[in-house]
C-alpha positions as CSV (number, residue, x, y, z in Angstrom):
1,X,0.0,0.0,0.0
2,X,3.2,2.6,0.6
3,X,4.1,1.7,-2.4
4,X,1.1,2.4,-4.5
5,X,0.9,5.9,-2.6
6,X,4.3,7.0,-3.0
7,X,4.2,5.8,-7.1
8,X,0.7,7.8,-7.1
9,X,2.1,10.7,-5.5
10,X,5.2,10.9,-7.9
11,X,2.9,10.4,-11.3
12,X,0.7,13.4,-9.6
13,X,3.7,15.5,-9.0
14,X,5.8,14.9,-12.0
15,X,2.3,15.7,-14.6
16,X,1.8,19.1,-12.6
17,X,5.4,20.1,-13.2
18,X,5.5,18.8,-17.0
19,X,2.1,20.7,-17.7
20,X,3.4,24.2,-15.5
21,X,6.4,23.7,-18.1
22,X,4.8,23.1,-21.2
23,X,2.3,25.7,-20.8
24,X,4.6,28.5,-20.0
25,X,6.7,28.0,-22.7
26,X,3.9,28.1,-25.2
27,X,2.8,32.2,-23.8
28,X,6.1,33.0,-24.4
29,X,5.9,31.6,-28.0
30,X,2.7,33.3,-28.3
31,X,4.3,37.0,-27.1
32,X,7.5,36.4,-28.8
33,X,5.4,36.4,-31.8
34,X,3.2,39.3,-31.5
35,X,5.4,42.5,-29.8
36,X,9.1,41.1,-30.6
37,X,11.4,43.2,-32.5
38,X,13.0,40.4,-34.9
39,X,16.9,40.9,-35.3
40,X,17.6,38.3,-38.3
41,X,21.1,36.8,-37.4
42,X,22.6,39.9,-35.6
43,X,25.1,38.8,-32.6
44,X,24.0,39.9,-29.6
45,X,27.2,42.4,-29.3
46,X,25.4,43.9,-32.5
47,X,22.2,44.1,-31.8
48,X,23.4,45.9,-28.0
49,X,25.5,48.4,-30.2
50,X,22.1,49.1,-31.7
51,X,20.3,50.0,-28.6
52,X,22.5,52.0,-27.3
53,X,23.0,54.4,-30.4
54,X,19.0,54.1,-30.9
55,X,18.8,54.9,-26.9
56,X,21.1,58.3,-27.4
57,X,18.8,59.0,-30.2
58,X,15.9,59.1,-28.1
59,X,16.8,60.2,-24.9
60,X,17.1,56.5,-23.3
61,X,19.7,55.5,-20.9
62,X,20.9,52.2,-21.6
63,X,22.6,50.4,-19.0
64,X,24.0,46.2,-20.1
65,X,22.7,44.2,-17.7
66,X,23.9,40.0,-18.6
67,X,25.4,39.4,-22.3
68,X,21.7,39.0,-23.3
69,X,19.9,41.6,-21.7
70,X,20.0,45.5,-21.2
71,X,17.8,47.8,-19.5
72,X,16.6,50.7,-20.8
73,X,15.4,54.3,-18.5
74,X,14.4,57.4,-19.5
75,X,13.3,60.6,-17.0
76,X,10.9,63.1,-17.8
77,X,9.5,65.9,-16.4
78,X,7.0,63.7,-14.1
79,X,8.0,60.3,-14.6
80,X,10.2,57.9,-15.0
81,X,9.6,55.4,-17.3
82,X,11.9,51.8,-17.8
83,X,12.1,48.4,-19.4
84,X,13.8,45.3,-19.7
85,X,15.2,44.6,-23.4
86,X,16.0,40.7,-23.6
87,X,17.6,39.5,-26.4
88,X,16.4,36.2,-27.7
89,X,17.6,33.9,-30.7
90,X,16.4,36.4,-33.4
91,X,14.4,38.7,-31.8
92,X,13.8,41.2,-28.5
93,X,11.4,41.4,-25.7
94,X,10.7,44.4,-23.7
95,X,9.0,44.1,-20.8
96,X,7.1,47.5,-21.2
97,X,5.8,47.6,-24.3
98,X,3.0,50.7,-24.0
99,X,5.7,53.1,-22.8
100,X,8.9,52.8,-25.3
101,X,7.4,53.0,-28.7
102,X,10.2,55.8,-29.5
103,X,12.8,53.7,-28.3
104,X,11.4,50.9,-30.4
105,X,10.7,52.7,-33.3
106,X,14.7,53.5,-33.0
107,X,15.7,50.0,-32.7
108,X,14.1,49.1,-35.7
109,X,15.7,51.7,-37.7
110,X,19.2,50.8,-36.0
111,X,18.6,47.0,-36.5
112,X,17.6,48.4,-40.3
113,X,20.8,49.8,-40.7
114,X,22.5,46.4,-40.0
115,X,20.9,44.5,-42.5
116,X,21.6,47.5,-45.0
117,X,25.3,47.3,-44.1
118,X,25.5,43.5,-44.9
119,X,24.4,43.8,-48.3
């Protein structure tokens, strides 16, 4: 009888942590897909160089964070407003998304400019 309980509770415990696992990986998919910046084959040095001259351009302070993520501040008159940029195999994530369409907008242009260059 210990035997059949411990075996049940390890099935039960083992399925919630497979399904917590699959299921958060699928969001990501899903918002990887609708607000990322896509960097085609850009190194992550490159695409970094990018957000920091795109930052300058629009009043963002970028600060590196890891080798795959910076984060990105900028101070007005009555806030202050941040993100998160991560950088992802072929694309970005920002983890404010309402509040940095001009730093976006200049990331694109940046990232633009790279794939121009390689031609």
């Amino acid at each position: 009888m210990n035997k059949i309980l411990t075996l049940a509770l390890v099935s039960a415990l083992a399925l919630v942590l497979s399904t917590g696992c699959s299921s958060k990986g699928n969001i990501m998919d899903v918002e990887a897909s609708k607000e990322a910046i896509y960097t085609n084959s850009h190194s992550n040095e490159k695409v970094i160089k990018a957000i920091v001259k795109a930052g300058a351009k629009t009043n963002w302070k970028i600060t590196e964070f890891k080798s795959n993520e910076v984060v990105a501040e900028k101070v007005g008159s009555n806030e202050t407003v941040s993100s998160s940029i991560k950088i992802f195999d072929g694309y970005l994530e920002f983890s404010n998304n309402s509040q940095t369409s001009d730093l976006r907008s200049a990331i694109k242009n940046e990232l633009e400019n790279l794939d121009k260059a390689h031609r």
